[in-house]
VOPAGU-2260 file (C-alpha; in pm, 1 decimal, decimal comma):
REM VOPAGU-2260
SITE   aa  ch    i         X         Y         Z
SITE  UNK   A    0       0,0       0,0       0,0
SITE  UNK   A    1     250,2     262,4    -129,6
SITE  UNK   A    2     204,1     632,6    -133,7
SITE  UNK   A    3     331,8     697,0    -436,4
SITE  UNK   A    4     346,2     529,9    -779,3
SITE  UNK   A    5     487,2     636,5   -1144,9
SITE  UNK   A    6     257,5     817,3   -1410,3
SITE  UNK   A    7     321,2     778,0   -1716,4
SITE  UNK   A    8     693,4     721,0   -1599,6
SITE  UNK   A    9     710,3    1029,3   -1356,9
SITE  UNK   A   10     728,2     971,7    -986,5
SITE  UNK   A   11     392,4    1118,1    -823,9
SITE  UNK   A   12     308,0    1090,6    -431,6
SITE  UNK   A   13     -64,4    1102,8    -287,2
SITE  UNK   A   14      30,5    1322,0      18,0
SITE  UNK   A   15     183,3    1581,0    -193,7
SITE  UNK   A   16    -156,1    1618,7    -394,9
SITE  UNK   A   17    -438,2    1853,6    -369,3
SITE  UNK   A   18    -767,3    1738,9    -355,7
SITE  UNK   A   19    -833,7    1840,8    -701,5
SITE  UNK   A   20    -558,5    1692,3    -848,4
SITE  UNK   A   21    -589,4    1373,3    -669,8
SITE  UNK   A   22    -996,0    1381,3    -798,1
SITE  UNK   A   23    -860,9    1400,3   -1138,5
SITE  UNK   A   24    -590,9    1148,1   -1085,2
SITE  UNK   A   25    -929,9     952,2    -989,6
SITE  UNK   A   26   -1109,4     999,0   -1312,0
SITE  UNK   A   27    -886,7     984,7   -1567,1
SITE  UNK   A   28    -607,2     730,3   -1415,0
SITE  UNK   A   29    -763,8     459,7   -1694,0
SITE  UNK   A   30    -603,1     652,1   -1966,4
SITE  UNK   A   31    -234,6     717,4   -1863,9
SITE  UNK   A   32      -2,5     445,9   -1741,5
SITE  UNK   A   33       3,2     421,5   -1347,8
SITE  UNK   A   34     248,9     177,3   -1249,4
SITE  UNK   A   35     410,6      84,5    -900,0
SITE  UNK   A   36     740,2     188,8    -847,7
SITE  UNK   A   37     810,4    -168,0    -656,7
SITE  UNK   A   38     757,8    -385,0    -934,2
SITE  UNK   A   39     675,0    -231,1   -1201,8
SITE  UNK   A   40     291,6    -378,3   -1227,7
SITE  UNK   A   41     -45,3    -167,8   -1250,2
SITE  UNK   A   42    -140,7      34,5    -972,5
SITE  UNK   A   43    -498,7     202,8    -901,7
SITE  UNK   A   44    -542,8     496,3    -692,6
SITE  UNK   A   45    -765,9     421,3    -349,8
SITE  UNK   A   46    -913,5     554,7     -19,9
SITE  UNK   A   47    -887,3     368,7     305,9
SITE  UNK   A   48   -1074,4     341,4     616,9
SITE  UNK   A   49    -872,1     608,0     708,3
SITE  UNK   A   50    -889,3     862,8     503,8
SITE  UNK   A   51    -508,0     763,3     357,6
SITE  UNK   A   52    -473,5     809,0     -38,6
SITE  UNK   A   53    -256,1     489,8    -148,4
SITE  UNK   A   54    -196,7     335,2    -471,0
SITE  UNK   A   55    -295,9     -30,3    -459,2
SITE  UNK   A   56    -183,1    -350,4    -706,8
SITE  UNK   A   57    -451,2    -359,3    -993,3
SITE  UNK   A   58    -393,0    -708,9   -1002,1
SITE  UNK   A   59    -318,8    -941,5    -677,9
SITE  UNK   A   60     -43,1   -1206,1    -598,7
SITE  UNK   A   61     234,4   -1020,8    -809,0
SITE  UNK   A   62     445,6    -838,5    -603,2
SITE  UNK   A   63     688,1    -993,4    -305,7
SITE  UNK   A   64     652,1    -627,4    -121,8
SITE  UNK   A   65     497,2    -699,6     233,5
SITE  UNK   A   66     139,0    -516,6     243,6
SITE  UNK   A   67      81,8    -281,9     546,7
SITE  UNK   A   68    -178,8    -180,1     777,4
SITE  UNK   A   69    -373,3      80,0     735,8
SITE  UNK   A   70    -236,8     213,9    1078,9
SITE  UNK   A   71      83,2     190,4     891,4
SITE  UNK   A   72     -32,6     367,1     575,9
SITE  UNK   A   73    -187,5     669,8     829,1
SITE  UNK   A   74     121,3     720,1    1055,2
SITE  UNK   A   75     375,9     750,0     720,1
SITE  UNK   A   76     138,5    1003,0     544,7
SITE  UNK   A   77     115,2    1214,1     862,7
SITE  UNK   A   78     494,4    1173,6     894,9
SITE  UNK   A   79     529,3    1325,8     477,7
SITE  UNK   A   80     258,4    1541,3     527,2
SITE  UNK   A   81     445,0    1751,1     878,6
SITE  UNK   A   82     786,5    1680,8     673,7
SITE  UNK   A   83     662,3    1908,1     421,7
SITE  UNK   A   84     516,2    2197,3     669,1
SITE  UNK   A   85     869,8    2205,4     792,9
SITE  UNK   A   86    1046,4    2286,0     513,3
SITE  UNK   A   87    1175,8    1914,5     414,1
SITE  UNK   A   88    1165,9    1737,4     115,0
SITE  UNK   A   89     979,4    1433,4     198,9
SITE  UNK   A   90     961,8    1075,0       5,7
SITE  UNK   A   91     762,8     746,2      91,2
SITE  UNK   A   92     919,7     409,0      46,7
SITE  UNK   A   93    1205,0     516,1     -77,4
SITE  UNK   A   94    1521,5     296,2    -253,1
SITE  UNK   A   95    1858,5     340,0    -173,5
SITE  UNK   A   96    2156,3     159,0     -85,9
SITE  UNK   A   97    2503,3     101,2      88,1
SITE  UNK   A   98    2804,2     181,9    -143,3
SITE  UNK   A   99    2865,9    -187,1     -83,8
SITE  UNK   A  100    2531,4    -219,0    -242,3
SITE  UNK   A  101    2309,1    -350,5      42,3
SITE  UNK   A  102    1920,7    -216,2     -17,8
SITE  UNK   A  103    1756,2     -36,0     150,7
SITE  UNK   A  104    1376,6      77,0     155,3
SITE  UNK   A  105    1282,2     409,0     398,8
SITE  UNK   A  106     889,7     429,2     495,9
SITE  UNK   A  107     976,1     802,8     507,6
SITE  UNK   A  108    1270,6     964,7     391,4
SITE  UNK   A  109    1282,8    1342,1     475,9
SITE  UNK   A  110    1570,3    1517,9     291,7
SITE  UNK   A  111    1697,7    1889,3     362,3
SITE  UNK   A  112    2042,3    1980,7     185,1
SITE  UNK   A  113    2266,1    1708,3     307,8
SITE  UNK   A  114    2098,2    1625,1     588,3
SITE  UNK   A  115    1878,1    1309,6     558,5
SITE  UNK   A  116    1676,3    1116,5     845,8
SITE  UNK   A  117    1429,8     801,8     754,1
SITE  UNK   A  118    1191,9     781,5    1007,8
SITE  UNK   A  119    1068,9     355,5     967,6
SITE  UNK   A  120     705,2     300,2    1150,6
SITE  UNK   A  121     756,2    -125,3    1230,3
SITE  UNK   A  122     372,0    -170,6    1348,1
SITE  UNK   A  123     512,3    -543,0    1305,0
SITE  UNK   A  124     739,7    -742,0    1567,8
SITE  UNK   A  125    1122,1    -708,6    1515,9
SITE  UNK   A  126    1393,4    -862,6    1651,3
SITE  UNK   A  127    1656,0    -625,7    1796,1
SITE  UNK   A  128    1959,0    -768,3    1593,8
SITE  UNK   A  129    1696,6    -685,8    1292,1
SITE  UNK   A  130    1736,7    -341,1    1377,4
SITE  UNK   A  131    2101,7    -314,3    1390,5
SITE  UNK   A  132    2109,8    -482,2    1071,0
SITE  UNK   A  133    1918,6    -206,8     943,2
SITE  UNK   A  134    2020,8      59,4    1101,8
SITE  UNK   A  135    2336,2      19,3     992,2
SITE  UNK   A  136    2288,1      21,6     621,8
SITE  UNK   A  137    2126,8     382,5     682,1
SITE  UNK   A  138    2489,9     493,5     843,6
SITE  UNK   A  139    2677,2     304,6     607,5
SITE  UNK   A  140    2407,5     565,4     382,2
SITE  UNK   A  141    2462,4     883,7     591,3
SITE  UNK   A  142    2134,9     847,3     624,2
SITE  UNK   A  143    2025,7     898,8     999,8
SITE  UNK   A  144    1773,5     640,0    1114,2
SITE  UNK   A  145    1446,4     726,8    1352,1
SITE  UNK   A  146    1210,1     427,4    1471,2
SITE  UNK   A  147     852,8     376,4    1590,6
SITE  UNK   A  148     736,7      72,8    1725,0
SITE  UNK   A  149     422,5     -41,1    1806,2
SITE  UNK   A  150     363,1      18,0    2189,9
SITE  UNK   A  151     670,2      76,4    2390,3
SITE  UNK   A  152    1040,7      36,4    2376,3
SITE  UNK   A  153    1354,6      26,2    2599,3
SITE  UNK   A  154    1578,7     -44,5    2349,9
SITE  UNK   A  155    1723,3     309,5    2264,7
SITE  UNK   A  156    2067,8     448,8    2213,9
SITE  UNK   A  157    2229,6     765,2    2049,8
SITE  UNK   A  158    2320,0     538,5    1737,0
SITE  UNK   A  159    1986,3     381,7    1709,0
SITE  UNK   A  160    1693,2     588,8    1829,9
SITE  UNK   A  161    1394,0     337,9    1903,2
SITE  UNK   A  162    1024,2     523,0    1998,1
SITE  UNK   A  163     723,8     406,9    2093,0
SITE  UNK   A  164     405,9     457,2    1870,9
SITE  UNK   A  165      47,0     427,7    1971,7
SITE  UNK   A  166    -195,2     392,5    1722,7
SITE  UNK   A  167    -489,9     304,7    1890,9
SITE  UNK   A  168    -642,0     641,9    1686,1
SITE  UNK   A  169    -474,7     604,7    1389,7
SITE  UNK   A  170    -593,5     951,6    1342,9
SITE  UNK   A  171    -382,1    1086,9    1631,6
SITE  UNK   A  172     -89,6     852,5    1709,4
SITE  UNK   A  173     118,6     904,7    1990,9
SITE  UNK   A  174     507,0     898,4    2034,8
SITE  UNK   A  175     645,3     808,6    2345,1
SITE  UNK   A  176     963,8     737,5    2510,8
SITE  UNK   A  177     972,6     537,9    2797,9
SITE  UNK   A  178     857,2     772,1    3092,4
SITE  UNK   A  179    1028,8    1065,8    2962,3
SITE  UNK   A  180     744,1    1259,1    2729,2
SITE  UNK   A  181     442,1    1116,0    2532,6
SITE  UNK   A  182     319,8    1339,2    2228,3
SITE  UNK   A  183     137,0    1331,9    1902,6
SITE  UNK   A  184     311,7    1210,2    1603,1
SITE  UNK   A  185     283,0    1488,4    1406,0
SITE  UNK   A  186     442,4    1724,9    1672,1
SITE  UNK   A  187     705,1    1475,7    1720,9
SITE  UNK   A  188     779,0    1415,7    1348,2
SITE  UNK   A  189     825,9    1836,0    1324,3
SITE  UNK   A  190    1006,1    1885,7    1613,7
SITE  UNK   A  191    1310,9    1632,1    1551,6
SITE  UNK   A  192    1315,7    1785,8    1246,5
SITE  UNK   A  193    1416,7    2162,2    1415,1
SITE  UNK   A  194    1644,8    1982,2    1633,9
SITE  UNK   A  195    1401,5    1977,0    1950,0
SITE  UNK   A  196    1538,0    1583,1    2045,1
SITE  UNK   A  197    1838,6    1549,9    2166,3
SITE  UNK   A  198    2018,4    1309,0    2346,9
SITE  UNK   A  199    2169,0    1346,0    2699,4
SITE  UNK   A  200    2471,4    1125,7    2848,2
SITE  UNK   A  201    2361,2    1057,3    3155,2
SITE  UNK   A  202    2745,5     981,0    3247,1
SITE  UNK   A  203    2728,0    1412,2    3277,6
SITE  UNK   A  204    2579,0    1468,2    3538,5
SITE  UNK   A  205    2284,1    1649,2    3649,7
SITE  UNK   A  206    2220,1    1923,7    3346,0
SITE  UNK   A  207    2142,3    2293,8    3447,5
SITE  UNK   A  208    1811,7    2474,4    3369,7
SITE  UNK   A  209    1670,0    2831,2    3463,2
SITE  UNK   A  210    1330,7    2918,3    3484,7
SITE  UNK   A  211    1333,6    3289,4    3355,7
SITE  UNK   A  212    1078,1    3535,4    3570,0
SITE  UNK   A  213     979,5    3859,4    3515,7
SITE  UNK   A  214     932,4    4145,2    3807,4
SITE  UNK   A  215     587,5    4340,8    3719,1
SITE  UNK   A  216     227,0    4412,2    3842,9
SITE  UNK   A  217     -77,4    4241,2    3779,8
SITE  UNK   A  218    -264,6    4460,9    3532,9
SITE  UNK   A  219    -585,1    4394,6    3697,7
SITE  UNK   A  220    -534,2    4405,7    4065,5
SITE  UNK   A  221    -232,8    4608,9    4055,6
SITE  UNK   A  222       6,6    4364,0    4289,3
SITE  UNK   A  223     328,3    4297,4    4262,9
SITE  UNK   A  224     390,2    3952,3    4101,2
SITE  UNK   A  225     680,4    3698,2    3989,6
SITE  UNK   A  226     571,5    3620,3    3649,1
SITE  UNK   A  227     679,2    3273,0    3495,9
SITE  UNK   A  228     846,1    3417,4    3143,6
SITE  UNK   A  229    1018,7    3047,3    3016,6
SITE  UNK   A  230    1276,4    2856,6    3053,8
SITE  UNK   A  231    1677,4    2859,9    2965,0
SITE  UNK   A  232    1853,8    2535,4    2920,4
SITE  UNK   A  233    2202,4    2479,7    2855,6
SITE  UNK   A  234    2271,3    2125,3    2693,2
SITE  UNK   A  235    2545,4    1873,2    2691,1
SITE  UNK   A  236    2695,2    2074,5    2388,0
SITE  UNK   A  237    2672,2    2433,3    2620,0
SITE  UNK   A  238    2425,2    2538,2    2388,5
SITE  UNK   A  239    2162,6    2752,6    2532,3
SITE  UNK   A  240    1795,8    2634,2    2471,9
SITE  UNK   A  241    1509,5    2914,9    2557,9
SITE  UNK   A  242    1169,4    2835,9    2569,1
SITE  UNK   A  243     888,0    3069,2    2626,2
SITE  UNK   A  244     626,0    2972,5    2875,7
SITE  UNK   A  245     338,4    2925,3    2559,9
SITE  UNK   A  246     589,0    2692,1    2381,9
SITE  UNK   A  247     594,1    2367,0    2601,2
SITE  UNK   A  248     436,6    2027,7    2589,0
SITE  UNK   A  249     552,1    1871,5    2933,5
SITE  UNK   A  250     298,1    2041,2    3123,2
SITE  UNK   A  251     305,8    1818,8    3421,6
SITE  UNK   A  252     652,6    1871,1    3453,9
SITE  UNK   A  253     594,8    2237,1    3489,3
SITE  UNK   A  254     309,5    2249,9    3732,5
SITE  UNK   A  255     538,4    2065,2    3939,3
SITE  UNK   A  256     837,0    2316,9    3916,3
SITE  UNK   A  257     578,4    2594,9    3982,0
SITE  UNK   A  258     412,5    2435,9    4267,2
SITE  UNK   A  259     746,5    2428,8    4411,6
SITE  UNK   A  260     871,2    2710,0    4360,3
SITE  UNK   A  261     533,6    2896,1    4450,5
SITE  UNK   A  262     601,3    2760,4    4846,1
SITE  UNK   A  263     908,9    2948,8    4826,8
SITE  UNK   A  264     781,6    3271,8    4667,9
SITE  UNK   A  265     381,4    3285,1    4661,2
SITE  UNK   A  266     419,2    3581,1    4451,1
SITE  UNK   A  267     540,9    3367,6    4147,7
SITE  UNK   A  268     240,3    3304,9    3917,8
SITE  UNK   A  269      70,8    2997,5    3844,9
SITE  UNK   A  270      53,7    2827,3    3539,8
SITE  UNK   A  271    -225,7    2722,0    3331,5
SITE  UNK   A  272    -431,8    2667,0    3045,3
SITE  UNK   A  273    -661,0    2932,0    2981,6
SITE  UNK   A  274    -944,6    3050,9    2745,4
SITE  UNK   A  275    -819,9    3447,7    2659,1
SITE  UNK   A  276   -1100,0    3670,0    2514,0
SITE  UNK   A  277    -843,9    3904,2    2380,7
SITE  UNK   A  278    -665,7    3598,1    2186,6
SITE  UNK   A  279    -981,2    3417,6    2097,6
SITE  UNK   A  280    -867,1    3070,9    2214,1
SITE  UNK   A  281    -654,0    2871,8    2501,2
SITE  UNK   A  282    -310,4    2901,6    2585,1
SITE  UNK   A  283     -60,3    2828,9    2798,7
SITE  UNK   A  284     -38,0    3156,6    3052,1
SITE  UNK   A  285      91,1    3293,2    3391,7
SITE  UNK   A  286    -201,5    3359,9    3670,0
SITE  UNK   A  287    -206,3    3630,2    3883,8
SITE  UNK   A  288    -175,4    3449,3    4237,2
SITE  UNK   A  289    -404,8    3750,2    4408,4
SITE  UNK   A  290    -680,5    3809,3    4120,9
SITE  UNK   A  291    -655,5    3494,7    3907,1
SITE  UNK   A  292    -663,2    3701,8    3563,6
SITE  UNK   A  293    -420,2    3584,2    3264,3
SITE  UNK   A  294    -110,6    3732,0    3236,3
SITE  UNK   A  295    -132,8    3717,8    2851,4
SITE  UNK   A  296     154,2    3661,8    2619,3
SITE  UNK   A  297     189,4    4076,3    2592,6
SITE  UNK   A  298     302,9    4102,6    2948,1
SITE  UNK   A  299     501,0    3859,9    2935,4
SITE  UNK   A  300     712,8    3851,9    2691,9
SITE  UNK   A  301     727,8    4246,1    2623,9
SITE  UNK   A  302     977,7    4326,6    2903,4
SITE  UNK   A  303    1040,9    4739,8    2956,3
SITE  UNK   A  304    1255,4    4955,1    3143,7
SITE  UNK   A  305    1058,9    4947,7    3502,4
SITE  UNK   A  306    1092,1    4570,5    3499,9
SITE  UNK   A  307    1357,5    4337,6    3663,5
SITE  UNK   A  308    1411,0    3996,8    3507,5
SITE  UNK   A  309    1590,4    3748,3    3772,4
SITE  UNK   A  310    1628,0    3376,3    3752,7
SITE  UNK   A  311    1562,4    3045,7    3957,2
SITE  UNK   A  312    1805,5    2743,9    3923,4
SITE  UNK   A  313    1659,9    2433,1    3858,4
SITE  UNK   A  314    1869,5    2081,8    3824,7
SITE  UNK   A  315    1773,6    1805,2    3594,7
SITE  UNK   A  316    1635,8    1784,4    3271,4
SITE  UNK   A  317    1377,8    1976,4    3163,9
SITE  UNK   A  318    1194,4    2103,6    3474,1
SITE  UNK   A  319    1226,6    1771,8    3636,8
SITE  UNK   A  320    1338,4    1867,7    3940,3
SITE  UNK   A  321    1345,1    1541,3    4123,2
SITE  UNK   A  322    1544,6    1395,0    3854,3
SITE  UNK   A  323    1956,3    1391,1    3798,9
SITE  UNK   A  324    1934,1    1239,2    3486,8
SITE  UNK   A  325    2220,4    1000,9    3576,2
SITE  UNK   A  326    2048,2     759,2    3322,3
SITE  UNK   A  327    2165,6     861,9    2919,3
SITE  UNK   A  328    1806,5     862,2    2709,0
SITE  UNK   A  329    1669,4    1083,9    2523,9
SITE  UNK   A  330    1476,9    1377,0    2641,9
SITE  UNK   A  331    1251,6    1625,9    2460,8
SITE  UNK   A  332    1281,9    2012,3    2490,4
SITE  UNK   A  333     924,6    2029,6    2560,0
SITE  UNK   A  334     836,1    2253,2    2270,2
SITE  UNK   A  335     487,3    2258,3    2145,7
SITE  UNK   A  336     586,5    2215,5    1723,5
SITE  UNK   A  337     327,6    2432,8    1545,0
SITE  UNK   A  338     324,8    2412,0    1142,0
């Protein structure tokens, strides 16, 4: 159940189609040569279950390519389709191979100047030797390799990156890995690609993060508050991470920090998700402890001369607090990816 197919001997791909081209793809497929790329052998255009455009064998029993799920299908078209919002090429089940000349087959490989990542959804069991195998034709391919597996995994390294997937609603699969953050695929998919997953050696150390407040008043109630601005991070690499407070995902994590913090210093805001009238929809915001009004994004992050930014040292990674990190894994930045 490919993605893509060859008409009339150019390469086309269903997730890269508009619905009117894909509804005249539909009609008029009978009159130009649609082939698949896999084995050369007549192809038809189809729907699934899902919703998923795929190209289907006209004719059954005459192609050795294993068929997928339609869970499958959904989570590599979501993968193509976020590719493509962030600015990456993007190709489905595509060839390639070692200069030794091992093959090679990517459910999804996402190509931006030399940089080039195949992200492989395996719905299906593997064994763990399987994936070394495979991984390893991808660096033999400078080609960087990202799996999902079906449920969960602890079988992850900095050479070969192993997720969890959850399709349960194929419509909204979620990533996770192992306790560390659990998110939709499609925010996942975009925010490796900007570099948002990295990979801490837990061999380090504890890692150093500072949750950035900002001196003001409440512009309701008039009291002086501690506003929660965002977070600075500083990485393995000493590169320095910042995060605004409407920009992250692990919001557990942060209630936590606050909550602690806010024992400390009751005048540092609360955090939570709140309907704005002025914005016209929810959002991550600061609450005034005294009034309980939204701090919106305009106080916040518009800083002038009367106000006094100072900073809280936190330990771990993330906002974990309670955590070292004296186990390597990978970690997520807790950025909310927005195409």
């Amino acid at each position: 159940m490919p993605l893509k197919c060859l008409l009339n001997g150019n390469p086309i791909c269903t997730f890269q189609m508009a619905d009117e081209e894909w509804d005249v793809l539909h009609r008029s497929y009978k009159n130009n040569e649609l082939i698949m790329e896999c084995c050369g052998m007549p192809c038809i255009p189809k729907v699934s279950h899902l919703g998923t455009r795929f190209f289907a064998h006209k004719y059954l029993g005459q192609c050795a390519t294993a068929p997928e799920t339609e869970e499958h299908l959904k989570a590599k078209w979501i993968i193509a389709k976020t590719a493509l919002a962030a600015g990456w090429q993007a190709n489905t089940e595509m060839r390639g191979s070692t200069p030794d000349g091992d093959e090679w087959i990517a459910d999804v490989l996402c190509t931006k100047g030399n940089i080039k990542i195949a992200f492989e959804v395996q719905l299906a069991n593997q064994t763990y030797k399987e994936f070394q195998i495979r991984q390893a034709k991808y660096s033999l391919s400078s080609v960087r390799g990202c799996w999902l597996v079906k449920g969960s995994t602890t079988h992850t390294s900095r050479e070969l990156p192993i997720f969890g997937i959850d399709v349960k609603n194929p419509d909204y699969p979620l990533v996770n890995s192992k306790d560390d953050f659990c998110i939709a695929l499609h925010d996942f998919i975009f925010g490796t690609l900007a570099g948002k997953l990295k990979w801490f050696d837990g061999k380090q150390g504890p890692h150093r993060s500072i949750l950035k407040l900002k001196v003001s008043n409440c512009w309701k109630c008039k009291e002086s508050i501690h506003i929660v601005k965002g977070l600075s991070f500083k990485g393995t690499s000493s590169t320095i991470l910042l995060i605004q407070i409407e920009e992250f995902v692990d919001l557990a994590s942060l209630f936590n920090v606050v909550t602690q913090l806010r024992i400390r210093n009751t005048k540092i805001t609360p955090v939570a998700m709140r309907f704005s009238k002025t914005a016209g929809y929810r959002y991550l915001a600061a609450i005034c402890p005294y009034c309980d009004s939204i701090i919106g994004n305009y106080f916040m992050l518009n800083d002038d001369e009367k106000n006094v930014s100072y900073e809280y040292v936190l330990t771990g990674p993330l906002m974990l607090v309670e955590n070292d990190w004296q186990d390597a894994g990978w970690a997520w930045y807790g950025l909310a990816c927005q195409s």
